[in-house]
C-alpha positions in Angstrom: -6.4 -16.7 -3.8 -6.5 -12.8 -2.6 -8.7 -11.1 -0.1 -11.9 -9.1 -1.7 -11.2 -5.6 -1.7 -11.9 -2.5 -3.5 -10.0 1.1 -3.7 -11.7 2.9 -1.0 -11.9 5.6 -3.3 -14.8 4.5 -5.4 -17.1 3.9 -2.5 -18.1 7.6 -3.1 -21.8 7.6 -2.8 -23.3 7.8 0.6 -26.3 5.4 0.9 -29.0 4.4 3.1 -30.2 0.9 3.9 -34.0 0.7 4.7 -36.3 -2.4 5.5 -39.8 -3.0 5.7 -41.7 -3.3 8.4 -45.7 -3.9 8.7 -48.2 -1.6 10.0 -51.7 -1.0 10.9 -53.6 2.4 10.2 -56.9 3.3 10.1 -57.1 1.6 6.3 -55.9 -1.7 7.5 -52.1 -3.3 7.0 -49.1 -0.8 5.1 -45.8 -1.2 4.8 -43.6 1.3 6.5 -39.9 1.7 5.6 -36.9 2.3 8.2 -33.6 3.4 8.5 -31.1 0.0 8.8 -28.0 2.0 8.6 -25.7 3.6 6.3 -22.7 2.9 3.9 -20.8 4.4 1.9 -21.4 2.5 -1.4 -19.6 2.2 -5.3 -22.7 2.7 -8.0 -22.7 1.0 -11.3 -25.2 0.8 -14.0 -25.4 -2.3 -15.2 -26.6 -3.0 -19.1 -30.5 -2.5 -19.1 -33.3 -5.4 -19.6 -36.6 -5.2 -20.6 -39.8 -6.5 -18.6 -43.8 -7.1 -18.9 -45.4 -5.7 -15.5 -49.2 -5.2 -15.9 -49.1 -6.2 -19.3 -46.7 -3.2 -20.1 -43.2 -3.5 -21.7 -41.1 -1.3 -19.3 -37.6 -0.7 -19.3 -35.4 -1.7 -16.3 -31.7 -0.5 -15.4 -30.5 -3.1 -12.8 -27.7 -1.5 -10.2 -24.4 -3.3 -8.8 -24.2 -1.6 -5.4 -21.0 -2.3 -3.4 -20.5 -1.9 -0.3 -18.3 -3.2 3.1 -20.2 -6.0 4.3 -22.2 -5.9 7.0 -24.3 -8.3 8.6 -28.2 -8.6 8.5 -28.7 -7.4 4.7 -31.5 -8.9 3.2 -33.1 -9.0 -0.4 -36.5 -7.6 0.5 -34.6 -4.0 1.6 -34.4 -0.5 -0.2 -31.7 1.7 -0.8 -31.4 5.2 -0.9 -28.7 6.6 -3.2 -28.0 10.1 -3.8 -30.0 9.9 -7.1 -33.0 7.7 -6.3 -34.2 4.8 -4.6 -33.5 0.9 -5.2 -35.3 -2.4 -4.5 -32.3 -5.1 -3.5 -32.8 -7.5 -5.6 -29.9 -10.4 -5.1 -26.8 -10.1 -2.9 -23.3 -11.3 -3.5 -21.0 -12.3 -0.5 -18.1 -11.6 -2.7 -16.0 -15.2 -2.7 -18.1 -15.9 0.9 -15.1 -13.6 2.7 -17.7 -11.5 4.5 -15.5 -8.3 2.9 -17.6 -7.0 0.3 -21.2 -6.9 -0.3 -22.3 -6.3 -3.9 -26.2 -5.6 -4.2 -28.4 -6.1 -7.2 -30.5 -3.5 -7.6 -33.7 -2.2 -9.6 -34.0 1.5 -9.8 -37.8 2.3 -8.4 -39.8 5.3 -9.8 -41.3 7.9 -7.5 -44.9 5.8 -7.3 -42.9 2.4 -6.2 
């Protein structure tokens, strides 16, 4: 069996990695985003799916983000790519090496 690795050519995109953290304001309880730290990351559309939110059929273009791993990465984080912003939706230890990271990711519109 080989190590996990990837041609560090193709981690091209600098990314950052955000998570949540809960706040009180004047208006009650928010959710405020901060900076986890930063990777350099390989972006890859993946084939697109279809889903009901609100009663609405919307399209949705998951993401496979790849990255080195690092520790402490978590589902309920954000990522912000050169060309938008993504929800982590899964995460793959890739063959449970702690080498690679691969993210599945939901592109979020500018309202999300």
């Amino acid at each position: 069996m080989s190590w996990p690795s990837i041609n560090p050519g193709e981690l091209r995109h600098s990314c950052t990695i955000q998570q949540q953290s809960a706040t009180t304001d004047g208006s009650g309880a928010t959710v405020a985003w901060s900076d986890f730290t930063t990777a350099f990351a390989k972006i890859v559309p993946a084939k697109g799916r279809a889903a009901i939110q609100s009663g609405q059929t919307t399209a949705q273009v998951p993401m496979e983000i790849t990255i080195r791993w690092q520790p402490g990465i978590l589902a309920n984080m954000r990522i912000i790519g050169p060309n938008g912003t993504y929800l982590i939706e899964s995460i793959d230890n890739v063959e449970e090496r702690n080498a690679l990271l691969v993210l599945t990711c939901i592109a979020l519109g500018a309202n999300q």
